[in-house]
C-alpha positions in Angstrom: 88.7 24.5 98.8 86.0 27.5 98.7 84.0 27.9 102.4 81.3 30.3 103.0 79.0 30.2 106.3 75.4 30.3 106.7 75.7 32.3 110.6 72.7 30.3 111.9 73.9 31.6 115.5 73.3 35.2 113.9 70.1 34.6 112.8 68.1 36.7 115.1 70.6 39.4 115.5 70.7 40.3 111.7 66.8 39.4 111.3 66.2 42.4 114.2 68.4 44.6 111.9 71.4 44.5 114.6 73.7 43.2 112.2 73.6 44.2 108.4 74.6 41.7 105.5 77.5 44.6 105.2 78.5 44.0 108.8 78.1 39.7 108.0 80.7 39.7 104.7 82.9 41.9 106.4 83.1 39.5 109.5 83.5 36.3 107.0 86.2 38.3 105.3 87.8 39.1 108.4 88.4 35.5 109.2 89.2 34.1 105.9 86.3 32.7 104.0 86.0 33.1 100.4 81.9 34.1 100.3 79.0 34.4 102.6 75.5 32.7 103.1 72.4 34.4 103.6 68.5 33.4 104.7 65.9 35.4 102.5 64.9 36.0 106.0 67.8 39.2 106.6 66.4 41.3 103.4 64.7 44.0 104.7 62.8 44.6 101.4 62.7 44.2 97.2 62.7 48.2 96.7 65.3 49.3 94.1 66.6 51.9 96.3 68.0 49.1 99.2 68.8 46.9 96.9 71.0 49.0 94.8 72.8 49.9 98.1 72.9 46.2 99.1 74.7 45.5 95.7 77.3 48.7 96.5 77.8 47.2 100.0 78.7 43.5 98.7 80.7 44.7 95.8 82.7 47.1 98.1 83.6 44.5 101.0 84.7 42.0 97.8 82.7 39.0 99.3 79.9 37.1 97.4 76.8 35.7 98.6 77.0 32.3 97.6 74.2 31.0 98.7 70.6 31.8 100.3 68.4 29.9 102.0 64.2 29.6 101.8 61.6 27.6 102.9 58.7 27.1 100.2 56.3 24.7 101.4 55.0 22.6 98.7 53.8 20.1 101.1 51.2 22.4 102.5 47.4 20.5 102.3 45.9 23.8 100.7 45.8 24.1 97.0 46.2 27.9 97.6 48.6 28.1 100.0 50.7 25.8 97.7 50.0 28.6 94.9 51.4 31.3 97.3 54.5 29.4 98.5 55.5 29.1 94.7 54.8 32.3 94.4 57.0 33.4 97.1 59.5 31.2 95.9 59.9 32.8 92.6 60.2 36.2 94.0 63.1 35.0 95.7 64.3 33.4 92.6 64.1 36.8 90.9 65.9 38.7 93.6 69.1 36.0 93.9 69.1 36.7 90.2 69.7 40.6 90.9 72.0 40.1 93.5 73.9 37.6 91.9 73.4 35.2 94.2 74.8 31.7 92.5 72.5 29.2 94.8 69.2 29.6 95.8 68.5 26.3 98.4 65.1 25.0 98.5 62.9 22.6 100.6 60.1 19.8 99.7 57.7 21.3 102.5 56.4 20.7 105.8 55.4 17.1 107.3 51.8 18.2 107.8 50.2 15.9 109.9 47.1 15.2 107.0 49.8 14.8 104.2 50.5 11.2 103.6 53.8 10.0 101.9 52.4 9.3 98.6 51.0 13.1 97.9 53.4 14.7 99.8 56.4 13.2 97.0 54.3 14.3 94.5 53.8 17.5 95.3 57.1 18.4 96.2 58.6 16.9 93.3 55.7 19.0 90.8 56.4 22.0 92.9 60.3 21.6 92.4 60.1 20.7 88.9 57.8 24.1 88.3 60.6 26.0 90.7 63.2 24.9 88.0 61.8 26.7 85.2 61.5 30.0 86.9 65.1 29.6 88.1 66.8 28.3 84.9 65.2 31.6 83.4 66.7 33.8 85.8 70.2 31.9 85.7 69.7 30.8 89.3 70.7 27.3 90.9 68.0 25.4 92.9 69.7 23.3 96.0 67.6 20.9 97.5 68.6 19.7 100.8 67.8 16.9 103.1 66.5 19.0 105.6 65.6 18.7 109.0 63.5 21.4 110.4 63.6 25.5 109.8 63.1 27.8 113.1 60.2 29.4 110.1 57.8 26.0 110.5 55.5 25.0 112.2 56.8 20.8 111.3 59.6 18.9 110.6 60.7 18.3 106.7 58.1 16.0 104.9 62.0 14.7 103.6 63.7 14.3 106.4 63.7 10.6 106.2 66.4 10.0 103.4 63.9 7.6 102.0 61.6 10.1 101.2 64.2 12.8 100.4 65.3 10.1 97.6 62.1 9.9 96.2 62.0 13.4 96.1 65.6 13.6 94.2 65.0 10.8 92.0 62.2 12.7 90.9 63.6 15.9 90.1 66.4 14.7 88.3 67.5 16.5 85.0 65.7 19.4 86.1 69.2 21.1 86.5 68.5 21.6 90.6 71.4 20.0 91.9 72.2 19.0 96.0 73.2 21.1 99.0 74.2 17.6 101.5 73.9 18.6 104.8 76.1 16.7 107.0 74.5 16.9 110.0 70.6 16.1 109.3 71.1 12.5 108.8 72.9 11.8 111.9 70.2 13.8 113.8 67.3 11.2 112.1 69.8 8.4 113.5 71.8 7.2 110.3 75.3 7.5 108.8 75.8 10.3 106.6 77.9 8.4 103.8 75.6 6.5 102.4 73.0 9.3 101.6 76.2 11.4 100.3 77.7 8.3 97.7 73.7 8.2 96.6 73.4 12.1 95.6 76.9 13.4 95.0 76.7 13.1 90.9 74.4 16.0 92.1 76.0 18.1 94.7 76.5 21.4 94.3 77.4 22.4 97.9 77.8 20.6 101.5 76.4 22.1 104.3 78.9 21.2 107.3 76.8 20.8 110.3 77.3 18.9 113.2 75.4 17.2 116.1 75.5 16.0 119.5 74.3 12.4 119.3 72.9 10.8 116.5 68.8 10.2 116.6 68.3 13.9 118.0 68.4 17.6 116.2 70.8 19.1 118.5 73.1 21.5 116.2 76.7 21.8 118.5 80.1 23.4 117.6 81.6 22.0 114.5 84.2 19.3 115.6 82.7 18.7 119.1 79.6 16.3 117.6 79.4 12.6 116.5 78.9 13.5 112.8 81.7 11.7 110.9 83.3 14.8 109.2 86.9 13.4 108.8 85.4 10.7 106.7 83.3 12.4 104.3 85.6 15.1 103.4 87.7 11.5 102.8 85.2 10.6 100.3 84.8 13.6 99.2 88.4 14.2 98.3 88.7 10.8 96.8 86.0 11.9 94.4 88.0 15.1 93.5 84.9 17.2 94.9 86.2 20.6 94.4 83.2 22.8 95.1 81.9 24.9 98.0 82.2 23.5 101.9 79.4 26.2 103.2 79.3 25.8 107.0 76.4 25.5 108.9 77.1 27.1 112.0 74.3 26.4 114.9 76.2 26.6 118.3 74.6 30.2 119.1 78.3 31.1 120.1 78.7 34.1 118.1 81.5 35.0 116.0 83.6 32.9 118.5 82.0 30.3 117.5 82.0 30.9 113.6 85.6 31.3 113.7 86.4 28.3 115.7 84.2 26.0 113.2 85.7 27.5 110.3 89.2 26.5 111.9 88.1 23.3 112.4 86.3 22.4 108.9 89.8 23.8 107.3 92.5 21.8 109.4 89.8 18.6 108.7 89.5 19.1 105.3 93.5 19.9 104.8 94.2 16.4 106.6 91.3 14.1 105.4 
């Protein structure tokens, strides 16, 4: 099984520039995973000149990015701040593409307080379905993900109740944007996991391996340590010959510590579910 890690307990250390993306593969390699995960949030800028070094760095440590994360807002009540957020969006989409980033994962938007249910699935599903063109053109892969809430909003996701997430995903299917599950989001809204997963996995790309403290509250702990049911879904998962990327979610604020102890943990689960 392929793992990569999204450091969420590094976030503001490589955000303030005190850790490089360099310094982030070489720490994954260093303790055995097979790529890395990245928020748009650590690129420092588009120019040519850091970005061809960026490229030199990744290709010299021997470690891929597998996957970055973003946070368009499609939700937003403003026609032109909906404009801008796909507009942001496809820039991303155009620099995963010259990094070779493989998965670009995406959001429906915030739960603004004025957005009711009905518009809000509709504009996250036109927005997505928009997204997907850009991204098929660049040979990117859009992830959608039932999402909780990102330190970079204001609100929670307009999808984090899996209700409305499947609205969302039935209506953005056959746009070629597939799922990234998160295992730990629908514990934290107060519901078993498995479900949601046997609903979406035709679709699943990648499986963010998160964990909580108690179900019904967004409290991120150390993989292995929280009430999400890990040891069965990488049950089902195995049953169902998954055989793609286990990209860890790691929110304990522990540091590398605590990175390496998840990754132990989702390995020895995984090898004996």
């Amino acid at each position: 099984m392929k793992m990569s890690c999204l450091p969420v307990s590094l976030f503001e250390e490589m955000i303030n520039g005190n850790m490089s993306i360099k310094q982030w593969a070489n720490a994954a390699k260093g303790i055995g995973l097979d790529g890395i995960d990245v928020s748009m949030a650590f690129f420092k800028s588009h120019t040519p000149s850091y970005l061809s070094t960026l490229k030199a760095d990744i290709h010299q440590v021997g470690m891929p990015i597998v996957m970055a994360t973003t946070y368009p807002d499609f939700t937003h009540p403003e026609a032109l701040q909906r404009k801008r957020e796909m507009d942001y969006l496809k820039r991303d989409i155009a620099l995963c593409s010259e990094l070779n980033i493989s998965f670009l994962r995406v959001l429906a938007g915030q739960a603004h307080p004025q957005m009711g249910r009905e518009q809000g699935t509709a504009l996250a599903i036109q927005g997505l379905r928009e997204s997907a063109q850009t991204a098929d053109e660049y040979g990117v892969k859009l992830l959608y993900e039932n999402h909780a809430k990102p330190g970079a909003w204001h609100h929670t996701d307009f999808s984090y109740p899996p209700e409305i997430f499947l609205d969302i995903y039935e209506g953005i299917m056959n746009t070629g944007i597939g799922i990234n599950f998160d295992t730990g989001n629908p514990v934290a809204f107060g519901v078993n996991p498995l479900p949601l997963l046997k609903t979406v996995l035709p679709d699943v790309e990648t499986i963010h391996v998160s964990d909580m403290k108690q179900y019904g509250t967004f409290e991120p702990t150390l993989i292995g340590t929280g009430v999400v049911p890990l040891k069965e879904i990488f049950t089902y998962l195995k049953a169902n010959r998954y055989d793609k990327w286990l990209c860890i979610e790691e929110a304990s604020f522990t540091g590398m510590a605590g990175i390496q102890k998840a990754v132990d943990c989702v390995r020895e689960t995984w090898q004996h579910a």
